[in-house]
Backbone as JSON, one array per atom type, in Angstrom:
{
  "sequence": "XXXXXXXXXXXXXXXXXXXXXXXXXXXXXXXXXXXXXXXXXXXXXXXXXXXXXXXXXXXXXXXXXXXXXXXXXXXXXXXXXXXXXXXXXXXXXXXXXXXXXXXXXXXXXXXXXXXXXXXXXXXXXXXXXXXXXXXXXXXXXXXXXXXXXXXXXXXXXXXXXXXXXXXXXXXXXXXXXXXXXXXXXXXXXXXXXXXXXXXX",
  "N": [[142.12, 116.13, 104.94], [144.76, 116.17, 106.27], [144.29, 119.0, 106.83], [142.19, 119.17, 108.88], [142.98, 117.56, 110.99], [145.5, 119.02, 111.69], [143.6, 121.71, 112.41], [142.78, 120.13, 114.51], [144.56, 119.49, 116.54], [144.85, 121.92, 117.32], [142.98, 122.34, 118.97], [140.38, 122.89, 117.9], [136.99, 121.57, 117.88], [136.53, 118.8, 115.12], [135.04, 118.02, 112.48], [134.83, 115.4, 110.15], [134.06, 114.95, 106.45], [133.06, 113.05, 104.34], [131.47, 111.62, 101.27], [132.39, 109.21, 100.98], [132.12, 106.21, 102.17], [133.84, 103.91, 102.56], [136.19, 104.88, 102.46], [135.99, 106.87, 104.5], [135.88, 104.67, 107.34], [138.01, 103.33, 106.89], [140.1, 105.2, 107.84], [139.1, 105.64, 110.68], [139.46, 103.08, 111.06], [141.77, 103.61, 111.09], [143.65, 103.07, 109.01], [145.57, 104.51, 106.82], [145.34, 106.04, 103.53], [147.18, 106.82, 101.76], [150.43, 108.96, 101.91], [151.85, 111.22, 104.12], [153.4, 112.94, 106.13], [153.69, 112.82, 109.46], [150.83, 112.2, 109.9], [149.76, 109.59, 110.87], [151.01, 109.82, 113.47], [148.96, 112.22, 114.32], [146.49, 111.47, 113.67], [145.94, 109.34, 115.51], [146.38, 110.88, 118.23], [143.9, 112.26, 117.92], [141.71, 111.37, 116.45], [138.42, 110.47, 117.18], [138.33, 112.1, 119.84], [139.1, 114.78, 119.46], [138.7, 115.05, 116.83], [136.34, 113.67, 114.21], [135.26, 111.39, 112.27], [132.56, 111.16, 109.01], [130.49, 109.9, 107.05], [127.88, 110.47, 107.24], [125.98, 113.83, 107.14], [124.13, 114.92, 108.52], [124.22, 114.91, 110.9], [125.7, 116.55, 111.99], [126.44, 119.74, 113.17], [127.59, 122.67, 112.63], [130.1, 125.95, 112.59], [131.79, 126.54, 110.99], [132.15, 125.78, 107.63], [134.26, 124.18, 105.22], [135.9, 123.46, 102.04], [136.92, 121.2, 100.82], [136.94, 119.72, 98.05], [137.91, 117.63, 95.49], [138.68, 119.13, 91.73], [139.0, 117.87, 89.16], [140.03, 117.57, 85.78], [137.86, 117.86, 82.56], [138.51, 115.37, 80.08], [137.83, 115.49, 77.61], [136.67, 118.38, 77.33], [138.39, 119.57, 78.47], [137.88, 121.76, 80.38], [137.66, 122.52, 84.15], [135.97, 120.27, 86.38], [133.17, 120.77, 87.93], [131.46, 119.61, 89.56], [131.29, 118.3, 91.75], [132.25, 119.9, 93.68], [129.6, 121.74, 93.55], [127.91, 119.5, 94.46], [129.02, 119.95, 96.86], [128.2, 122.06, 98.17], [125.95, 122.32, 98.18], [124.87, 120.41, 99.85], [126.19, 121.84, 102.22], [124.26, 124.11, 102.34], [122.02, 123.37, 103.04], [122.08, 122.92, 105.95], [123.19, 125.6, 106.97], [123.2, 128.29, 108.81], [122.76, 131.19, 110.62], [125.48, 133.64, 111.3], [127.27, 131.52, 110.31], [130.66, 130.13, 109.03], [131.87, 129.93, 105.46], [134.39, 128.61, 103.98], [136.21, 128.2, 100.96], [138.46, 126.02, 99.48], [139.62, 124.48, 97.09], [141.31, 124.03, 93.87], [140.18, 126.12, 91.97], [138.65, 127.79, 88.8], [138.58, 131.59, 88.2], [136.15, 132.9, 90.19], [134.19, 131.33, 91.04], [133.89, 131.28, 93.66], [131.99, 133.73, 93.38], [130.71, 132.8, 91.86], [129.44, 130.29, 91.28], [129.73, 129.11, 94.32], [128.21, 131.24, 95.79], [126.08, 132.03, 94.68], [124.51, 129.13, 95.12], [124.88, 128.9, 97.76], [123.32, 130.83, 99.16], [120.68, 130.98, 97.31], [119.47, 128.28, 98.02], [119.79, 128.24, 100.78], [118.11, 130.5, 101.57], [119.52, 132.47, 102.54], [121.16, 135.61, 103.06], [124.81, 136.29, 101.79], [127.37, 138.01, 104.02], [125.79, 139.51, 104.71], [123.69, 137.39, 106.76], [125.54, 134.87, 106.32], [128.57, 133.94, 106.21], [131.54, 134.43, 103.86], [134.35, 133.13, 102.08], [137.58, 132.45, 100.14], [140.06, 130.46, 100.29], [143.32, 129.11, 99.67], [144.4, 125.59, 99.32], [147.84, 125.34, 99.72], [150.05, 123.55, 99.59], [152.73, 121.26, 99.66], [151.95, 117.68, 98.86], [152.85, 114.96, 101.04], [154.41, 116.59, 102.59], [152.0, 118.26, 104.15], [150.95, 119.01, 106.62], [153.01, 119.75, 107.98], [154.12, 122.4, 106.37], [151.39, 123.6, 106.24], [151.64, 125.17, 108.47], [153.37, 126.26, 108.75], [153.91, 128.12, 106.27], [152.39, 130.9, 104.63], [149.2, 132.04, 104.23], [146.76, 132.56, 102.18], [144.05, 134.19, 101.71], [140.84, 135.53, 100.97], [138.09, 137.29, 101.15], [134.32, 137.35, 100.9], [133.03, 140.0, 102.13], [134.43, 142.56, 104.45], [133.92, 141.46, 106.68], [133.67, 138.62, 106.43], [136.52, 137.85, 105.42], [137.81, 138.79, 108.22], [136.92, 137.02, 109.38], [138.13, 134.74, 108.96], [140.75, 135.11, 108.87], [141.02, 134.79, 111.41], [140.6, 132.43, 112.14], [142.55, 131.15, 110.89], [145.08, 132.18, 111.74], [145.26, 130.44, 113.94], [146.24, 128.44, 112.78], [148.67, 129.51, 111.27], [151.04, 131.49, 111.38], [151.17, 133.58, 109.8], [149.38, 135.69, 107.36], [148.06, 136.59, 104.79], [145.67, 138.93, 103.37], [144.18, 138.87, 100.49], [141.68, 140.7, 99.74], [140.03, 140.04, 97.89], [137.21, 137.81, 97.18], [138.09, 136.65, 94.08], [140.63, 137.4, 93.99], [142.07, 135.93, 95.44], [141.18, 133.57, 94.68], [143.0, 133.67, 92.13], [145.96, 133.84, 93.24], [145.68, 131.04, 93.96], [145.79, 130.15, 91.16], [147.99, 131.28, 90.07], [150.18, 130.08, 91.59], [149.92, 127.45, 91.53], [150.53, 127.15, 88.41], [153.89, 127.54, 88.08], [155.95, 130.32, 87.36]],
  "CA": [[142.44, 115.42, 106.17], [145.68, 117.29, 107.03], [144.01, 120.67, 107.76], [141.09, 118.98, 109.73], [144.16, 117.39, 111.97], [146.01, 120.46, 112.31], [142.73, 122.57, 113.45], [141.68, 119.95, 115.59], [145.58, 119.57, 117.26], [145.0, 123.03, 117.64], [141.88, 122.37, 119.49], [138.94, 123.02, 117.86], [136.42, 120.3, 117.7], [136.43, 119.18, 113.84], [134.06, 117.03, 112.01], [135.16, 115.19, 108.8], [132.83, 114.41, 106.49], [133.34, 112.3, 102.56], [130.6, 111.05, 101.22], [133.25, 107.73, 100.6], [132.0, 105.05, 103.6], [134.97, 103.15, 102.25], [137.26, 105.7, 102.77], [135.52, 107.05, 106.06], [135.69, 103.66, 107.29], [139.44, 102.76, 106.59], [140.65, 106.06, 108.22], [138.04, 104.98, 111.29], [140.41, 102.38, 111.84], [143.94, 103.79, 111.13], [143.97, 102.77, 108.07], [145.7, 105.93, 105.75], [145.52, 105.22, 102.21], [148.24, 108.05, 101.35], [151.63, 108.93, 102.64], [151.74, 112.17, 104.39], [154.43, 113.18, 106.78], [153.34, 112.47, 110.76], [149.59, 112.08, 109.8], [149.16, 108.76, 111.75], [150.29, 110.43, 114.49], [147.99, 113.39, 114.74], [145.26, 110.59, 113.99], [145.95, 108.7, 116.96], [145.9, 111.34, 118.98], [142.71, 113.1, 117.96], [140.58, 110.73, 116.27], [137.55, 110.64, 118.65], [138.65, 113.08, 120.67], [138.79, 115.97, 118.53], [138.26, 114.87, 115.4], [135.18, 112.73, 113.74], [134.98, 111.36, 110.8], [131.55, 110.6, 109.14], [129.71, 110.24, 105.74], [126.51, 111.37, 107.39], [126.52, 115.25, 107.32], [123.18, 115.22, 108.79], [124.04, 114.89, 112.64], [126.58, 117.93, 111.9], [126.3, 121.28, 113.55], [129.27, 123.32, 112.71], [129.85, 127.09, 112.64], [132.45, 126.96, 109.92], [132.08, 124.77, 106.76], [135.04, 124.24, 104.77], [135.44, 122.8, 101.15], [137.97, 121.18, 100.38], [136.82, 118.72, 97.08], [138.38, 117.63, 93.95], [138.06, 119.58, 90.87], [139.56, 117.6, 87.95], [140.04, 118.48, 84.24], [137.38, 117.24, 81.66], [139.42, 114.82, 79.14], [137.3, 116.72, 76.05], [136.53, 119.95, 77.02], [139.75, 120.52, 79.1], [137.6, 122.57, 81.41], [137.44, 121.82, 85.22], [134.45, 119.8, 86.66], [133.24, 121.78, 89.19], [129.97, 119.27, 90.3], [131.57, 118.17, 93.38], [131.58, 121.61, 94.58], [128.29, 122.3, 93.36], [127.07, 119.07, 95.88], [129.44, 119.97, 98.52], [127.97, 123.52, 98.43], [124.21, 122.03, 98.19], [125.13, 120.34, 101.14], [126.53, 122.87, 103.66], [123.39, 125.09, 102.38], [121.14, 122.56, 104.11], [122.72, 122.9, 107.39], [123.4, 127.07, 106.71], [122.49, 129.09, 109.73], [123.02, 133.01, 111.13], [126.54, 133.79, 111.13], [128.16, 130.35, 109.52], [131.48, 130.9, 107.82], [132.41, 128.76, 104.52], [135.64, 128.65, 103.18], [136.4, 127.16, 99.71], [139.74, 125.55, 99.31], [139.48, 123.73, 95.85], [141.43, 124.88, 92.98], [138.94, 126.27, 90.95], [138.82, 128.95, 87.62], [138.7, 132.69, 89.24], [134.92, 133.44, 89.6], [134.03, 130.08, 90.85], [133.36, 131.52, 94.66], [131.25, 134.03, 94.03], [129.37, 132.83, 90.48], [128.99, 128.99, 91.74], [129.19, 128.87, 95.58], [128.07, 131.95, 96.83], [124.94, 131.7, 94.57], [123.93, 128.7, 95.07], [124.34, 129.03, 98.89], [122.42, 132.15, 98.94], [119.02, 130.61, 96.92], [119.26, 126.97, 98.28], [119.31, 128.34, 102.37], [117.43, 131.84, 102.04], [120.43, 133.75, 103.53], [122.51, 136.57, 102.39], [126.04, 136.61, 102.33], [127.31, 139.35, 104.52], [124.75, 139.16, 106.41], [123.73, 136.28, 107.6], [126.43, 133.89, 106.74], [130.3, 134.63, 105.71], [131.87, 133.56, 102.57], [136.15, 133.09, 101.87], [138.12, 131.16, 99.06], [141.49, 130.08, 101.15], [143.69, 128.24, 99.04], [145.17, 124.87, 99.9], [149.36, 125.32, 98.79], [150.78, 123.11, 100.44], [152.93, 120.01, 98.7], [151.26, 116.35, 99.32], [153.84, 114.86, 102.11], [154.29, 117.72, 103.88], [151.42, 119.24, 103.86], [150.85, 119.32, 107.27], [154.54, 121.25, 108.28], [153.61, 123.4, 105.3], [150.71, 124.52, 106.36], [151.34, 125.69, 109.72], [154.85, 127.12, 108.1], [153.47, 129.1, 104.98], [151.69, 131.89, 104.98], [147.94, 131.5, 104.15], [146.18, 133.49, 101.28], [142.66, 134.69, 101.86], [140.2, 136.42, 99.89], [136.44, 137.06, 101.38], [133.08, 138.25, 100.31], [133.45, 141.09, 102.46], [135.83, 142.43, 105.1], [133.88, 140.46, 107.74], [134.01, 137.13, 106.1], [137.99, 138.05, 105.79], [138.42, 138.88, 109.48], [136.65, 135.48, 110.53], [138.82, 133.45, 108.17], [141.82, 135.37, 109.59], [141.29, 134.13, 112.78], [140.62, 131.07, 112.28], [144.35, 130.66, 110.41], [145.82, 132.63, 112.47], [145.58, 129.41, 115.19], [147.43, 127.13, 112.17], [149.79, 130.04, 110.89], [151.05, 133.01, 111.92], [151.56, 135.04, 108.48], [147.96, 135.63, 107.02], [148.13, 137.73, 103.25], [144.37, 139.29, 103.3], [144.51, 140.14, 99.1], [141.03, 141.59, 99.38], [139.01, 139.29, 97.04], [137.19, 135.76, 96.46], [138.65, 136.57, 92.96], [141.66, 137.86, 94.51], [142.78, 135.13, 96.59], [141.43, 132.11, 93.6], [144.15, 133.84, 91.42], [147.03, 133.09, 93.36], [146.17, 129.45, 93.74], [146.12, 129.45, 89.81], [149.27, 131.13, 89.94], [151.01, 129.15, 92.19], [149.83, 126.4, 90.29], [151.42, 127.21, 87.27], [154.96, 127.97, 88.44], [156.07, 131.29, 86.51]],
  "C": [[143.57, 116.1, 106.96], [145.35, 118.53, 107.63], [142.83, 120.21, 108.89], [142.33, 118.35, 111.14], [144.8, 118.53, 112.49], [144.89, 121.18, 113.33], [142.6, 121.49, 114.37], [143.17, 119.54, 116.7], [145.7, 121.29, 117.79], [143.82, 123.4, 118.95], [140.13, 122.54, 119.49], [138.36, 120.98, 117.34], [135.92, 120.02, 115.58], [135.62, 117.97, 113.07], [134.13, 116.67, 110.68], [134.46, 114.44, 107.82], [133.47, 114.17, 104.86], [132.15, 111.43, 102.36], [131.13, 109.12, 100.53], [133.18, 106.82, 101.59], [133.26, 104.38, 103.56], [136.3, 104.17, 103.12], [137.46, 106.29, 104.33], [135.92, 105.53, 107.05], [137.26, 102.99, 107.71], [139.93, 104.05, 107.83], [140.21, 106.15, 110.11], [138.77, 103.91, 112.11], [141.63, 102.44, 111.36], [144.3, 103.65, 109.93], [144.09, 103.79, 106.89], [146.18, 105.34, 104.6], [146.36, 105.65, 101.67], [149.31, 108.07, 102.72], [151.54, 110.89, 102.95], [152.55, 112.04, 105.76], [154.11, 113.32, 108.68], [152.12, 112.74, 110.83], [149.28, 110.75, 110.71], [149.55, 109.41, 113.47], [149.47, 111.65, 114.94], [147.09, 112.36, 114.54], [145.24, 109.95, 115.2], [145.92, 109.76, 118.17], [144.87, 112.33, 118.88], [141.59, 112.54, 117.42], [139.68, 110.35, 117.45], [137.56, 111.08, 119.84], [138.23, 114.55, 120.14], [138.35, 116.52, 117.48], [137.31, 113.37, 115.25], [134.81, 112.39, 112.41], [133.45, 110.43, 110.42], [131.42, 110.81, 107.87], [128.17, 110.34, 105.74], [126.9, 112.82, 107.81], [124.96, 115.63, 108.36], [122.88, 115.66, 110.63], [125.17, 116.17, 112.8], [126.19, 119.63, 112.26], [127.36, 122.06, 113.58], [129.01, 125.07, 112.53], [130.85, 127.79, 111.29], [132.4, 125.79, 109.0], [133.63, 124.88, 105.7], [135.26, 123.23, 103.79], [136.36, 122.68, 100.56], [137.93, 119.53, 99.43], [137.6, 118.69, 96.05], [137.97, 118.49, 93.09], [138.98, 119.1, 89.69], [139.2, 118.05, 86.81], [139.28, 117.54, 83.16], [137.99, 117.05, 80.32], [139.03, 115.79, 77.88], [137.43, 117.71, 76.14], [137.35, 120.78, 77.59], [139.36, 121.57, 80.16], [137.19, 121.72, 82.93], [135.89, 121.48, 85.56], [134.39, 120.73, 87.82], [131.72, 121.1, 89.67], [130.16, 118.61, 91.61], [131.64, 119.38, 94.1], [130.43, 122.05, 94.7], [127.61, 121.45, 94.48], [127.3, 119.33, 96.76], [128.39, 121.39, 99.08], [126.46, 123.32, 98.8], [124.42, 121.25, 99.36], [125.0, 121.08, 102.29], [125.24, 123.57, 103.81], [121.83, 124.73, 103.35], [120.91, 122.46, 105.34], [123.39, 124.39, 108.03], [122.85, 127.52, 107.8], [122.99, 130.39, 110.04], [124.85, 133.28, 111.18], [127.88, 132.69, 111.0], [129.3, 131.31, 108.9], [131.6, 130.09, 106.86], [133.06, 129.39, 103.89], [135.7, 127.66, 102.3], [138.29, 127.19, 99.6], [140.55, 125.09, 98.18], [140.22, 124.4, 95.21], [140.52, 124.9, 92.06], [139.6, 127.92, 90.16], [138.21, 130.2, 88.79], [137.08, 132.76, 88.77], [133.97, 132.72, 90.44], [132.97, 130.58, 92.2], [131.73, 132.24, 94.3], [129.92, 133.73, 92.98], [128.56, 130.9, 91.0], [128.33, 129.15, 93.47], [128.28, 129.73, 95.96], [126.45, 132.32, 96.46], [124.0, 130.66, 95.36], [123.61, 128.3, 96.91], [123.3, 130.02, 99.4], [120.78, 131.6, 98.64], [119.42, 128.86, 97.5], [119.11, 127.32, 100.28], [118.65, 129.81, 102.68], [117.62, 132.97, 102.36], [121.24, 134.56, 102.7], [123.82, 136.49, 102.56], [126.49, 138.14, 102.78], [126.54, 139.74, 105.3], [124.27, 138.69, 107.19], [124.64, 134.98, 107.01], [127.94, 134.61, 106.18], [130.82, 133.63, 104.72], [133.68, 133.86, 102.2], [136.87, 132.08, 101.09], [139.44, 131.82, 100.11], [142.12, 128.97, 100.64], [144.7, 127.24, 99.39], [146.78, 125.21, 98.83], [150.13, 124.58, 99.64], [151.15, 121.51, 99.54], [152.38, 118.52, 99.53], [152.8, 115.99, 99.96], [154.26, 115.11, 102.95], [153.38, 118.44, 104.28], [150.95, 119.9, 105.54], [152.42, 120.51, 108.28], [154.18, 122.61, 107.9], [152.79, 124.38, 105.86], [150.41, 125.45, 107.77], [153.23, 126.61, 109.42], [154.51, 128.14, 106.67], [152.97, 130.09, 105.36], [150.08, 131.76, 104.09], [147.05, 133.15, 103.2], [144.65, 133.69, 101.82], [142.04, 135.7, 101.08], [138.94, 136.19, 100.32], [135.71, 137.93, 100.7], [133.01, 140.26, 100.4], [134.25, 141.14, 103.71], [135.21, 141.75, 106.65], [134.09, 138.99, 107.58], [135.67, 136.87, 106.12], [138.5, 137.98, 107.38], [138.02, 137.54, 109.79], [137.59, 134.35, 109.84], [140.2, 133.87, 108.86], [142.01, 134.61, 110.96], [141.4, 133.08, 112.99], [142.4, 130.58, 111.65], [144.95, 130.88, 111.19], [146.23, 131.14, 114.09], [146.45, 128.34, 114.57], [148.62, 127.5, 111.94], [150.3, 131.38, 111.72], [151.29, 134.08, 111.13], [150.04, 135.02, 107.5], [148.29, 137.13, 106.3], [146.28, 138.01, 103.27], [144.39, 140.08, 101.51], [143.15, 140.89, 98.76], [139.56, 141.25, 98.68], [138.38, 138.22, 96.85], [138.31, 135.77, 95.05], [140.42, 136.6, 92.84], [142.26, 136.4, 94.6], [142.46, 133.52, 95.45], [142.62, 132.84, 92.29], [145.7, 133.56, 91.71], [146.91, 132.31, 93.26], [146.23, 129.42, 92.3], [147.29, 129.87, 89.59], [150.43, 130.04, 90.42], [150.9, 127.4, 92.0], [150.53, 126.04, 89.05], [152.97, 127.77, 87.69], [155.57, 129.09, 87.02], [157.65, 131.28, 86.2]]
}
């Protein structure tokens, strides 16, 4: 919710989508279930203006998809779930067209982009990455409260498929931040967030 505010105070038109009606719903009418640092006002001034929130993805035409789901830790096997990514990703692939970009945000294990998403976007919409759509893990770091300061004050990791999926993710930050680290890799760029996860 914070980065869909930011881009869309920035101007682009941004379309927010949870498959939580409840949650959609509450936010719909003002109602923020979390504390986050001048989030009601960027809602008030961009909800239905700039920003849309919906839990139909179906009336959605976007040019950049961006994936920014849970990935909690399975109590037994201690390894992360990663099947909310897998629907978000079976999702977007539905709605996949000629030079789409999708950025993954999630913290996820290093690998995740290009052995989970970038498959299963690939055989579920027909298209190649790299060639017809663009693929970038861009990791949220930003602390809950501030996250909106943060993220227009940090500097913004990136890691694409290849160096065109990089340049289009650049640009697009470049309108939240102004310091943009390009390390080169999907693998690349999901290793800092596990670093900076684990404080060293």
């Amino acid at each position: 919710l914070p980065l869909s505010l930011v881009l869309a105070e920035k101007g682009f038109e941004v379309h927010g989508y949870d498959i939580n009606q409840d949650y959609i719903d509450q936010l719909n009418n003002g109602i923020i279930p979390f504390h986050e640092e001048g989030l009601d006002l960027y809602i008030r001034r961009n909800l239905g203006k700039q920003l849309y929130l919906s839990s139909d993805l179906e009336s959605v035409d976007s040019d950049i998809y961006i994936i920014t789901v849970g990935t909690p830790i399975d109590d037994k096997t201690k390894k992360p779930i990663v099947r909310f990514i897998e629907s978000a990703t079976d999702n977007i692939a539905t709605k996949l067209k000629s030079n789409d970009l999708v950025i993954l945000r999630s913290t996820v294990p290093v690998g995740i982009s290009r052995n989970i998403v970038l498959k299963r976007l690939e055989k579920k919409s027909g298209l190649k990455a790299g060639k017809d759509f663009y693929l970038s893990y861009a990791p949220e770091r930003t602390i809950e409260g501030n996250a909106i300061n943060e993220m227009q004050e940090l500097p913004q990791i990136i890691g694409g498929f290849d160096k065109n999926s990089a340049l289009l993710t650049d640009h697009l930050f470049r309108e939240v931040t102004s310091t943009i680290v390009d390390v080169g890799s999907l693998e690349g760029s999901e290793m800092v967030k596990i670093l900076n996860n684990n404080k060293i």
